[in-house]
N, C-alpha and C positions, 0 to 999 in steps of 0.2 A: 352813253357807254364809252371807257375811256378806253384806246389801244393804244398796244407798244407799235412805234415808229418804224415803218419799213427798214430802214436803216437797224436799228436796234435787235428788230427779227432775224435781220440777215449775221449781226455779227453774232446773235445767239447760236445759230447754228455752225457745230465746228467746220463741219463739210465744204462750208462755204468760206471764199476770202474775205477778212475784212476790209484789205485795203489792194488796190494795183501796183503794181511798179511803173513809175512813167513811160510815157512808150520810148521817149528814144533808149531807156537801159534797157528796154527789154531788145530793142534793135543791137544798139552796138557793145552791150556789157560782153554778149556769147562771144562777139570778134573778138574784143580786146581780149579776152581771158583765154583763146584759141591762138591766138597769136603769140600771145606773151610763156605761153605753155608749150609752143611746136618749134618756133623762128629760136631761139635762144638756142634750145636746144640742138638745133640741127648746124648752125652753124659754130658748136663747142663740139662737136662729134668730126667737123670736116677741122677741124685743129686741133685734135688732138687722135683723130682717127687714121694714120697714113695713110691703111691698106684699105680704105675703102674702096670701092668698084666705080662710083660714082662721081660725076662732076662736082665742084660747088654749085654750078647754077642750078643744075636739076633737083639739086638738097633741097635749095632754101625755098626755089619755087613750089617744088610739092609741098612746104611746110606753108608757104602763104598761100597756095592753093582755097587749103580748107580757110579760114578766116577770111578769104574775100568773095569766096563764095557765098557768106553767111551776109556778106549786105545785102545780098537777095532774098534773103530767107521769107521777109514780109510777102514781097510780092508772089515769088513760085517757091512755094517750101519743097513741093516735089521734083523739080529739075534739080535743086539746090540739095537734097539728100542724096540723088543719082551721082553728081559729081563728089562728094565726099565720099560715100563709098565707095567710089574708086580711087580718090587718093588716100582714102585709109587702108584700102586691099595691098595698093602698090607699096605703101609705108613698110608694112605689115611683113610683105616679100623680103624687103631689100635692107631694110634697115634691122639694125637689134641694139641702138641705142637702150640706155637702163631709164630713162626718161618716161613721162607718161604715154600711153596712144595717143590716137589720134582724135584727139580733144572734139576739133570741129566736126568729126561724123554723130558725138553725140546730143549736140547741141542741134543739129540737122536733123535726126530724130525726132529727138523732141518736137521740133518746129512745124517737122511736116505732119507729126501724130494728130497735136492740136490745133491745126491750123486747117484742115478738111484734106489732109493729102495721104491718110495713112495707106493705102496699096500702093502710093508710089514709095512708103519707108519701107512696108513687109516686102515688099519685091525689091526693092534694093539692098536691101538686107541678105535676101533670100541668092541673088542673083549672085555678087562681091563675096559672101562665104564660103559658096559650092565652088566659087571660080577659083578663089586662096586656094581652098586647101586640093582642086584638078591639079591647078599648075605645080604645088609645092610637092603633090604628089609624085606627078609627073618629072619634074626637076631633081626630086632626092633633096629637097631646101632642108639643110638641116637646121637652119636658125626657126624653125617652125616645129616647136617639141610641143610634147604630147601638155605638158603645163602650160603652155602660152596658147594652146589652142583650148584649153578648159578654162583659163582665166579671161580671153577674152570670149568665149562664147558664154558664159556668164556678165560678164559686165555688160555686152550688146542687150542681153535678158532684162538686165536692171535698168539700163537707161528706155526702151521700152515698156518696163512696166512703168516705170515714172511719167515719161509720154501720157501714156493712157489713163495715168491715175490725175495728170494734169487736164486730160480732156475730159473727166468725168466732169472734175471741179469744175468746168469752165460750165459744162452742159448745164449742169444743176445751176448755177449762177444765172443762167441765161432763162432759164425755166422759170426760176424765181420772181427774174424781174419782169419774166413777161403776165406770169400768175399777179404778180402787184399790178402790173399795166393794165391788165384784165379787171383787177378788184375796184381799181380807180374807176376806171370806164362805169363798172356795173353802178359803183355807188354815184357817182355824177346822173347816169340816167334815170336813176330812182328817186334823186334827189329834184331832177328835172318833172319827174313823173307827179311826184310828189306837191311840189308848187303850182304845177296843172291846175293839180287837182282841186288845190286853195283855191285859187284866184276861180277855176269856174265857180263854186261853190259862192264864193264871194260874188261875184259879177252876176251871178244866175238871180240869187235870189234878191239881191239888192235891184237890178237895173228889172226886173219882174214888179217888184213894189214901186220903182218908178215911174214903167211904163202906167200901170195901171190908175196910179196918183195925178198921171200928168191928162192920163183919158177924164180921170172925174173933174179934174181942174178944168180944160175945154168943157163940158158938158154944161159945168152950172158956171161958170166965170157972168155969163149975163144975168141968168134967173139970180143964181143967189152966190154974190162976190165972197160973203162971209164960209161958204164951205167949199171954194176957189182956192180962196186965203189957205186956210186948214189945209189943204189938201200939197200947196207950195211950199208951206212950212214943212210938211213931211216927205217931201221930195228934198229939199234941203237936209232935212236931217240924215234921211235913208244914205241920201250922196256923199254926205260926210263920214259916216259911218263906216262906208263903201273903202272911200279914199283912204282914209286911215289903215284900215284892216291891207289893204293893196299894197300901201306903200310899207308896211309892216312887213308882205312876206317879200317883197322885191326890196325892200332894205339885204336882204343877205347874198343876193346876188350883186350889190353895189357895194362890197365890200370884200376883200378877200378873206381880213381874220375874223370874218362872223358878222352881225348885225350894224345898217348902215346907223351910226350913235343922231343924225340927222331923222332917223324915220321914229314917228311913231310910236311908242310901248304900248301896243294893245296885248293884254293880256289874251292869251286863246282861250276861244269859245268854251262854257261848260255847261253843266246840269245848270247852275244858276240864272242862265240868260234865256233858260227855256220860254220862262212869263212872257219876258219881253218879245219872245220870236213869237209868242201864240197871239200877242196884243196886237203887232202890226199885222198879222194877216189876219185878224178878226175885224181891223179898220177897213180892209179892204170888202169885207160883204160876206167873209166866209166865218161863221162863228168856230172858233179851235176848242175844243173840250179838253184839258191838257189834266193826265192824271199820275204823278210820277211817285211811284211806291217806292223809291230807291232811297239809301241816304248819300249822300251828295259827298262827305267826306269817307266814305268808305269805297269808293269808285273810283280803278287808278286814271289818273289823268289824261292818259291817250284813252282810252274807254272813252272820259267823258266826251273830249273833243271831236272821237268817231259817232257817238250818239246824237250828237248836237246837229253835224255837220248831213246827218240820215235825216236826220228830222226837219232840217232847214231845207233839203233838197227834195224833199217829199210831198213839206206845202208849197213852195215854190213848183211843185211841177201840179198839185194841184187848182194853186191858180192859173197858171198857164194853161193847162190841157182838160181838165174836168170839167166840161161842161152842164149848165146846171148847178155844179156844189155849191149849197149852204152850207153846209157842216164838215167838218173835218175832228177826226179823235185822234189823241195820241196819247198812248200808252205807255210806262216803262216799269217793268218791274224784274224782281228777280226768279228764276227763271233757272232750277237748281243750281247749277255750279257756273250759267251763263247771265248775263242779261240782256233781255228781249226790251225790244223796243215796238211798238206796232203802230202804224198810222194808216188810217181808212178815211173816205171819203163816201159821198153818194151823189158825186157826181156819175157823169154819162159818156162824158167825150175823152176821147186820146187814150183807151183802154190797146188797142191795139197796137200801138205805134208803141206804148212806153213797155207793155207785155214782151215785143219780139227780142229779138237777141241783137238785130241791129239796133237798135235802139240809140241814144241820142248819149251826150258824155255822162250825164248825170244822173243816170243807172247804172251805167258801168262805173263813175267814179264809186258810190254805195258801195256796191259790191267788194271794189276792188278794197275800202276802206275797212270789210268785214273782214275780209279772208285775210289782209295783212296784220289783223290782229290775232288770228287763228279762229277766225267765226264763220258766219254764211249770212245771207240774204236772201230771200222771195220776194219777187212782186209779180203781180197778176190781177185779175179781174176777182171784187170779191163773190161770195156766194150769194148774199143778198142786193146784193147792187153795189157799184164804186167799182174802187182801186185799194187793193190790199197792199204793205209791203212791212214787212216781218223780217227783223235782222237778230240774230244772238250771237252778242260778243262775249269770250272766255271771262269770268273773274279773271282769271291770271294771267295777264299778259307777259309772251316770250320777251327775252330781254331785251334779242336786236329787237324785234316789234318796238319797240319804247325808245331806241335811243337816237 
């Protein structure tokens, strides 16, 4: 199943940025633009202003106040709002320049809203307004009219709203990439869980027909060489079989963009390789009765591979654990809108141990192989003797389930 590109997700959404501005503009662009907007200004007012009250120095420092305050912004955005709001309060008092405000208290706004410091911008805000308008009250300031005091208590409104409409975007952006962080994780683990699940299934029933191959090789190696022989030829072959399939699913972890082009092309297991899993454990002593009512090409692909992979760790744990067993059945047919797959034995031994719930990987792998396709699994003691275990997987496999 094909997805669009984290990246391609993120620019679809508007809410979200497509791109950042480099850090150092996002550092020194607010000085330079608070500078070039305040300092100009103030010293074209001290020369062409006579009757001013004020020194030059005190002018143009208040005016480079805000702007070198703002190379701090990164580090303490909230000591760094606290002092622009008082040199914009003081600006505010003293000056009546036709010129813009006081540029760097908005930019320190901003700074501190999105930067985790907003009760140090609401109280500084709060603190510098109530004070302006004590003292101008107090004073009789008449350069503080009823219009400059509505024009700037709206504009502080707007560079605050933008503040916050800046720290949403950032929120959701952060959220975002942590929800993709998240999604990567989960599919790596599953994808880890996943190849587990292979390689036991692989290993279980392959190095299971080994051991068993390499007991009857000892056994008759003196009495009779000729079913010795036999016996190495199919430990060889089982072993390669083995290797193959192995290095087939750790080919894609030895690769980053997909399958190592060095390992292997085993096709995965299906309905078709059923004979051959019934023949080599019927070589072993257990006769497999194998009855598959299905058709082979009407059964979607992960189906098969989950079928195969039930049915290989079933007689694999019947040679292993059934003490006793000659016979082993397996069943598959369809099963209304599911299909069921059944294998039984009449064995005696390891009904307990594979019955509990702590049970061993390759009951839990089944299982976990059913319900990822949206099915279920039994296994249990059956009612006439043996080990039952009964799996039915949906016709219609979910999409992620398949992809």
């Amino acid at each position: 199943m094909q997805r669009k590109s984290d990246w391609a997700e993120w620019q679809g959404d508007p809410a979200l940025p497509a791109w950042r501005m480099p850090a150092w503009s996002r550092l020194w662009l607010p000085v330079i633009v608070s500078f070039l907007a305040q300092v100009p200004i103030a010293i074209a007012d001290l020369r062409f202003d006579q009757l001013r009250p004020m020194s030059a120095s005190f002018t143009i420092a208040l005016a480079l106040l805000g702007p070198a305050a703002l190379i701090g912004a990164r580090r303490f955005p909230g000591p760094v709002v606290a002092i622009t709001a008082l040199a914009g309060s003081i600006d505010l008092l003293v000056n009546n320049h036709p010129g813009p405000p006081y540029i760097a208290l908005a930019f320190a706004i901003v700074s501190a809203i999105v930067r985790d410091a907003r009760v140090w911008a609401w109280v500084s805000i709060a603190v510098a307004w109530v004070t302006v308008l004590t003292v101008a009250i107090a004073l009789g300031n008449d350069r503080l009219t009823a219009g400059r005091i509505a024009a700037t208590t709206l504009g502080v409104l707007i560079v605050v709203g933008i503040g916050e409409a800046m720290r949403t975007r950032r929120e959701r952006a952060d959220e975002f990439h942590r929800l993709v962080g998240q999604r990567r994780q989960s599919e790596v683990q599953a994808e880890r869980v996943r190849i587990a699940r292979e390689l036991h299934d692989v290993l279980a029933h392959s190095l299971s027909q080994i051991n068993v191959q390499a007991g009857v090789g000892l056994h008759l190696m003196d009495r009779q060489p000729e079913k010795a022989k036999e016996a190495l030829a199919s430990i060889k072959e089982t072993s390669k079989t083995a290797l193959d399939e192995v290095r087939s699913v750790l080919g894609v972890l030895r690769a980053e963009g997909g399958a190592d082009p060095t390992a292997p092309l085993v096709p995965e297991p299906d309905l078709g390789r059923l004979p051959g899993l019934a023949a080599s454990v019927t070589a072993h002593g257990i006769e497999v009765r194998l009855d598959d009512r299905l058709v082979t090409a009407e059964v979607p692909k992960p189906v098969q591979l989950a079928l195969y992979r039930i049915v290989q760790e079933s007689l694999t744990n019947i040679t292993r654990h059934a003490a006793g067993a000659t016979a082993a059945s397996v069943v598959l047919e369809r099963n209304g809108g599911s299909y069921r797959v059944t294998v039984s034995d009449n064995g005696t031994g390891g009904v307990t141990t594979l019955a509990s719930e702590s049970g061993g990987r390759g009951l839990l792998g089944m299982r976990e192989r059913a319900e990822l396709l949206g099915g279920h699994l039994s296994a249990g003691p059956a009612d006439g003797g043996g080990f039952l275990v009964v799996a039915d997987l949906p016709a219609h496999v979910p999409q992620e389930a398949s992809s």
